[in-house]
VOMAR-926976 format. One line per 8 residues: number of its first residue (from 1); their letters; for each residue x, y, z of C-alpha. Coordinates in Angstrom, 3 decimals, padded with zeros to 6 digits. Layout:
! VOMAR-926976
NUM) a) X Y Z  ...
***
This chain:
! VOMAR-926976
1) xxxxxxxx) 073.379 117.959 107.504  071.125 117.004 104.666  068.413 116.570 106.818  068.547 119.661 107.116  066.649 120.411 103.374  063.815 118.411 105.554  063.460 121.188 108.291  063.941 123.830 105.170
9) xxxxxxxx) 060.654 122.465 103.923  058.940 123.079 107.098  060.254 126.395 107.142  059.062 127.041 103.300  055.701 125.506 104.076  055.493 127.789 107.631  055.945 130.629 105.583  053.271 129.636 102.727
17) xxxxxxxx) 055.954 129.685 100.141  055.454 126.164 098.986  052.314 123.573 099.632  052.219 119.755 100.012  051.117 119.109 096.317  054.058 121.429 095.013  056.819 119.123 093.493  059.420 121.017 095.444
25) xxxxxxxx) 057.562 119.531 098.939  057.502 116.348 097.902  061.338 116.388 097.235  062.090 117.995 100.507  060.211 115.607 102.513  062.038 112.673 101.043  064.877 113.823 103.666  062.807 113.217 106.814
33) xxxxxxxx) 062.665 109.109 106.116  065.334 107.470 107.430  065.737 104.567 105.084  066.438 107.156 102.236  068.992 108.678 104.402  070.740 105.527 105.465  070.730 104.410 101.303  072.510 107.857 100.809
41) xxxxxxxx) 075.266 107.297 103.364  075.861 104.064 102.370  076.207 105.242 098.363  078.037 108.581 099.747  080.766 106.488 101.970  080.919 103.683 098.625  081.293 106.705 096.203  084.051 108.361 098.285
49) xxxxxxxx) 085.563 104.815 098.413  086.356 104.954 094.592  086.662 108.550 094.375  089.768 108.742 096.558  090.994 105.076 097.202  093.790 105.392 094.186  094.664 108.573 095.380  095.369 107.208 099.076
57) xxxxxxxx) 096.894 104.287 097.913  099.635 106.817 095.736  099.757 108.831 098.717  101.356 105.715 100.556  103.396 104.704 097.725  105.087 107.721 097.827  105.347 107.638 101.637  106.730 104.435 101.768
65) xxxxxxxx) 104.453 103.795 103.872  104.511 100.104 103.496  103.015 096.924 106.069  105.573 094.937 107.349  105.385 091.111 107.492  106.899 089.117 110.733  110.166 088.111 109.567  110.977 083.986 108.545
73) xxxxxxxx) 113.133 083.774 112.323  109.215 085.123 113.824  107.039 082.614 111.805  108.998 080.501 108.975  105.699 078.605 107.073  103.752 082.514 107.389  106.272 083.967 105.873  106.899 082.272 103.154
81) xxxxxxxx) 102.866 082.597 102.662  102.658 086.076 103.201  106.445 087.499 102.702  105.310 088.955 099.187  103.233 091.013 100.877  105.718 092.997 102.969  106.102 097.014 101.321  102.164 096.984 100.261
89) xxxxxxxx) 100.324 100.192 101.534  098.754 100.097 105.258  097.174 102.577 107.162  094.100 102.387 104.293  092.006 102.489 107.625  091.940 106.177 106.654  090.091 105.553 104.073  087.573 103.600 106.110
97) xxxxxxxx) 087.370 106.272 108.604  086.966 109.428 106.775  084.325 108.102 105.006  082.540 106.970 107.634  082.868 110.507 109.376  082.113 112.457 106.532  078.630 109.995 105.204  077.253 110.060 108.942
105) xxxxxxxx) 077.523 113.419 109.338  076.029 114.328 105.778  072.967 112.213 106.393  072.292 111.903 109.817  070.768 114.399 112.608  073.166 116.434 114.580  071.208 116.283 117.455  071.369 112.528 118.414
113) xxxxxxxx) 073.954 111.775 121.440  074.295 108.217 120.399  075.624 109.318 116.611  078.081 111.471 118.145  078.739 109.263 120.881  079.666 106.603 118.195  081.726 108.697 115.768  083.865 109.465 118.757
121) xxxxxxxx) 084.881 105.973 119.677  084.996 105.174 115.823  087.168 108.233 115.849  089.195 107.905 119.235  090.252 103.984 118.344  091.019 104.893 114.840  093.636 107.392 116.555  095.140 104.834 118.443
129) xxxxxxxx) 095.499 102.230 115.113  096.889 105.753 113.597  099.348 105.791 116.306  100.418 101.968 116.294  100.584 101.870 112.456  103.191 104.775 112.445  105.124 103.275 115.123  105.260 099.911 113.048
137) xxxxxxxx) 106.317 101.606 109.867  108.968 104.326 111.126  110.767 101.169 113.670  110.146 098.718 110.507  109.185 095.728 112.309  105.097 094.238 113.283  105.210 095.413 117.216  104.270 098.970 117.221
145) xxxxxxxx) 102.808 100.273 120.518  103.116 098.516 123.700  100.024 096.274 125.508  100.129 098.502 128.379  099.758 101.730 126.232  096.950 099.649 123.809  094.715 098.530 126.603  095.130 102.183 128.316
153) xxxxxxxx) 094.592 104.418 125.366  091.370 101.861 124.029  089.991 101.528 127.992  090.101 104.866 128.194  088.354 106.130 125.138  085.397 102.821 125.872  084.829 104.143 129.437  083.987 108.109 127.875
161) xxxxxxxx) 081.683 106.246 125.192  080.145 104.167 127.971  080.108 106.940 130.225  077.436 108.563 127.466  075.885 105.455 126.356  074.434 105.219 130.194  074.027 108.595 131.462  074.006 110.927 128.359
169) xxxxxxxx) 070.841 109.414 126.603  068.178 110.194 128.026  065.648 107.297 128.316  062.679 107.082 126.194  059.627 106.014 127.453  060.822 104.333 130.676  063.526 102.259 128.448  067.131 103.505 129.098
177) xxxxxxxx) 070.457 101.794 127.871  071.269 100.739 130.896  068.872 098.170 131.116  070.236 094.123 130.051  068.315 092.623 127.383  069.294 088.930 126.276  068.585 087.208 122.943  065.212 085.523 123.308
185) xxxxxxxx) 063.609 087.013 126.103  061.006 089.829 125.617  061.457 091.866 128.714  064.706 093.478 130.191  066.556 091.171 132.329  067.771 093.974 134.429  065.952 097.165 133.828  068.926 099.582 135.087
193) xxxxxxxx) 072.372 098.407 135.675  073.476 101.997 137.026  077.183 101.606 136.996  077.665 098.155 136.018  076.413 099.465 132.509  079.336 101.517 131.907  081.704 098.594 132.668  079.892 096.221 130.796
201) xxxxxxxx) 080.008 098.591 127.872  083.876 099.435 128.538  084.156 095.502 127.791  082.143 095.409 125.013  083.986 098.547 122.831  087.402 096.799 124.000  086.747 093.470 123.443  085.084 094.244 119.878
209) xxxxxxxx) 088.318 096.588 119.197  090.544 094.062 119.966  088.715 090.845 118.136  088.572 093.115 114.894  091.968 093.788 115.225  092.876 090.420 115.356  090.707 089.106 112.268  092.470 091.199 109.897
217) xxxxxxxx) 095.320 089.480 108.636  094.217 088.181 105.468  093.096 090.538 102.280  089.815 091.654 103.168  089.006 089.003 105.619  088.041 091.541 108.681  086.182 093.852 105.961  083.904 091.079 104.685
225) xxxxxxxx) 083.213 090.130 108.208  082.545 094.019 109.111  080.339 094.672 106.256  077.613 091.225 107.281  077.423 092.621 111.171  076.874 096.359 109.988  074.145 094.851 107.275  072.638 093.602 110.150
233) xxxxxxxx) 072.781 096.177 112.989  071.201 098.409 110.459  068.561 096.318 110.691  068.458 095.768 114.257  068.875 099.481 114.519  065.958 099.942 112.565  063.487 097.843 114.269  065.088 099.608 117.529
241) xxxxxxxx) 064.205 103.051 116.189  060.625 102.267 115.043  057.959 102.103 117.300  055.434 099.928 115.801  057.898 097.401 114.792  060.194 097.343 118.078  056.322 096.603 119.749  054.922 093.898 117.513
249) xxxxxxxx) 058.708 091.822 117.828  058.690 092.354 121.496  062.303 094.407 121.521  063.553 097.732 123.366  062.690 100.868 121.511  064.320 103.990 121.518  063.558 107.167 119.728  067.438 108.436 119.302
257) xxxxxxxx) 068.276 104.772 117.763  066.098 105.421 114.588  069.637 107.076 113.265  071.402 104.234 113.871  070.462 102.301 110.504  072.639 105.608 109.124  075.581 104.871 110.586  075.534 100.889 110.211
265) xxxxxxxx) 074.865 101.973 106.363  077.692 104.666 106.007  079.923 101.691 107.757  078.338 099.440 105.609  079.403 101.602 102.525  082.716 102.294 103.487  083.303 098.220 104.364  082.161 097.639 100.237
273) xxxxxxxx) 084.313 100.829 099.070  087.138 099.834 101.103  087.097 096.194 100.047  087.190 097.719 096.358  090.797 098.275 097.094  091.563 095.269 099.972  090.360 092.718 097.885  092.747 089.642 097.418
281) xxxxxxxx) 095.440 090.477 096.098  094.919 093.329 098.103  096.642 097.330 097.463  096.338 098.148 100.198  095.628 097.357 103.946  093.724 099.127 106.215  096.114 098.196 109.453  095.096 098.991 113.149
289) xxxxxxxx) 093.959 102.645 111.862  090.908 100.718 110.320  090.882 097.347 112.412  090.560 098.961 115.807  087.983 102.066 114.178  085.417 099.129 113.354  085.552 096.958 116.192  084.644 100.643 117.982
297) xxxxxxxx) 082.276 100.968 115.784  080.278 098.237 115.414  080.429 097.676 119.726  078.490 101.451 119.924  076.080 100.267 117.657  075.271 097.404 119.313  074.785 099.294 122.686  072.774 101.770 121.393
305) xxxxxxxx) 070.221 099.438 119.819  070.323 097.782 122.910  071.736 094.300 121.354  075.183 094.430 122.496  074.882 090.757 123.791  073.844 089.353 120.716  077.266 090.688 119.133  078.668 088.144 120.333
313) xxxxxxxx) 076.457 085.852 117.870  076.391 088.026 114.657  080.528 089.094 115.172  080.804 084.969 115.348  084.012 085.130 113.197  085.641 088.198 115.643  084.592 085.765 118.655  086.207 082.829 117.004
321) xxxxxxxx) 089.428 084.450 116.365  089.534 086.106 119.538  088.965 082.667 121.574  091.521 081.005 119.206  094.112 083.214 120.531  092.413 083.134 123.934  092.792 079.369 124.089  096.787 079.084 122.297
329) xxxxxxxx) 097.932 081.491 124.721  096.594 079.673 127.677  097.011 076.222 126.759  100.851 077.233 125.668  101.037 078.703 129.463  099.878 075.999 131.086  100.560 072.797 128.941  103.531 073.862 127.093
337) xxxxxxxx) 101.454 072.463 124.084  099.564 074.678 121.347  095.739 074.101 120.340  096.094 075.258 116.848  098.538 075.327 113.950  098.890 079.255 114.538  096.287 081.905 116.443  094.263 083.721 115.232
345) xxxxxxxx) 092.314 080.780 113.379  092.406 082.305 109.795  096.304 081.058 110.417  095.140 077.910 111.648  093.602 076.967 108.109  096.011 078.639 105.849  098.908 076.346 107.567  096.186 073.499 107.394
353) xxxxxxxx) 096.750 073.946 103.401  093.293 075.895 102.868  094.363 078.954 100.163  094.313 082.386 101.356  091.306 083.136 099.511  088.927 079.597 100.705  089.865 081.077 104.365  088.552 084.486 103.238
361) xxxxxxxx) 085.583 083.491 101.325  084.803 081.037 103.850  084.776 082.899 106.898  082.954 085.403 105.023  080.229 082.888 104.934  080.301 082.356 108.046  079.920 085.496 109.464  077.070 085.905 106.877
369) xxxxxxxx) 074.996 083.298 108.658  075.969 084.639 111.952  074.595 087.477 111.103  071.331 086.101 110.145  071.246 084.197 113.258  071.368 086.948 115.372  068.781 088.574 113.316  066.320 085.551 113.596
377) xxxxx) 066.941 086.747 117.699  064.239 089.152 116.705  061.454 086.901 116.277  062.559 084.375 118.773  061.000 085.796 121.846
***
């Protein structure tokens, strides 16, 4: 939308009303860069953040609209860690969500299939948290919607995105997002995948939905972890969405990805607001409303900058949790003997004796340098 003041200033300056040493131009045409833009969603979604956080979290309050905690019979040793914690607010993904929504579409073009493309499975997996956090609150107990009805309702919604990832961007210059690039090789591995894109990209939004989902069980744990991958798929989005750079580092470029640094930075924003308020001791928690929104998120992202296989090294941490639960579950199947303390991992180390907040802090650190690992990708070619 603000963009829009850019276009305005072509308009002005087609009409002879203003000319490019006029102070007026020189504002307007601040608009058309898309760093600027991605700093103002970024501020916007942070600003919002502050501006309504208290507000939400009173909203709750008076809602009763509290998390519950799995009760001692469930898990004795978690709940006497994390018993205190039953009655604070959940659902703060709305917070997370809104902002995101409402920064993207102030600073970025309306015109660009992969923004809307990722608002709607930020938007269309927020639903379904919306949906699972109600059901947990009004039957007062941690189940909330069924597997079946999960996997269905977030396959679903990944398959439309993917569906427009492949076949509703156009391609650009002979590159199209259905080719497979890999971390460290210059060229496309597979320069169209036709239909096997869309299922690979299915995976990708589920798999991402799910492995956020499962890192957030410790104050501000998965929105640490969130903000360090958006950080740097505005970056990869950047180089992506820039033609000189996405030549001279050997990477796919795309013209429509250049507004992708705008919605990693309104995510971004929105991560820092958020965590404002989720911070340990936490007000608030953002439950699957927020959880299952960023995994969406940050998965359409990666696809449209055309790095959705190095996800798996930047969203280290979400892999880690995921394969910790991965590996309990099967080795309790088969063995009859568990791999870890508790699954997901974060459990692991609080039952280990590490404090809530060296698991946080830790991990965060983690997914910092996993991060920068999969941003050192872009020279290693």
């Amino acid at each position: 939308m603000i963009y829009w003041l850019y276009e305005l200033r072509n308009w002005l300056e087609a009409a002879d009303w203003i000319s490019e040493d006029s102070a007026l131009y020189k504002l307007l045409n601040i608009f058309r860069y898309h760093t600027f833009r991605a700093g103002g969603a970024a501020i916007t979604a942070f600003a919002l953040s502050l501006m309504f956080g208290d507000r939400l979290i009173r909203k709750l309050i008076s809602l009763k609209i509290g998390q519950p905690i799995r009760t001692a019979e469930e898990v004795h040793k978690l709940f006497e860690l994390h018993g205190k914690k039953a009655g604070t607010p959940t659902m703060g993904g709305l917070l997370i969500l809104s902002t995101i929504v409402i920064s993207t579409l102030l600073w970025a073009k309306w015109d660009n299939v992969m923004v809307w493309t990722i608002l709607f499975a930020t938007v269309g997996l927020g639903a379904l948290g919306f949906y699972d956090d109600y059901l947990k609150i009004s039957k007062k107990n941690s189940k909330g919607v069924t597997a079946r009805t999960k996997l269905v309702w977030q396959g679903s919604v990944a398959l439309i995105a993917g569906l427009l990832m492949a076949y509703a961007v156009p391609a650009d210059e002979g590159v199209t997002l259905r080719a497979l690039y890999v971390p460290f090789v210059k060229d496309a591995l597979i320069t169209d995948m036709g239909i096997f894109a869309v299922l690979l990209f299915t995976l990708i939004i589920v798999g991402s939905s799910n492995a956020v989902n499962l890192t957030d069980g410790l104050d501000g744990l998965a929105t640490g972890c969130s903000l360090t991958t958006a950080l740097a798929y505005a970056g990869f989005g950047y180089v992506c969405g820039n033609a000189k750079y996405s030549e001279y580092l050997g990477v796919a470029h795309h013209t429509l990805a250049n507004e992708l640094p705008i919605v990693a930075m309104a995510l971004a924003g929105a991560c820092v607001g958020f965590l404002w308020f989720n911070a340990h001791p936490a007000k608030m928690f953002m439950g699957d409303t927020g959880s299952l929104a960023l995994g969406g998120c940050i998965a359409t992202l990666a696809i449209g900058c055309k790095q959705e296989i190095v996800l798996a090294l930047v969203g280290g941490v979400f892999v880690m949790e995921a394969m910790s639960v991965i590996i309990q579950v099967a080795s309790f199947k088969k063995r009859g003997k568990r791999v870890f303390r508790m699954a997901p991992i974060h459990h692991h180390f609080e039952l280990g004796g590490w404090h809530e907040n060296q698991v946080i802090v830790r991990f965060w650190i983690l997914s910092l340098f996993f991060a920068l690992l999969g941003l050192a990708t872009l020279k290693l070619r």
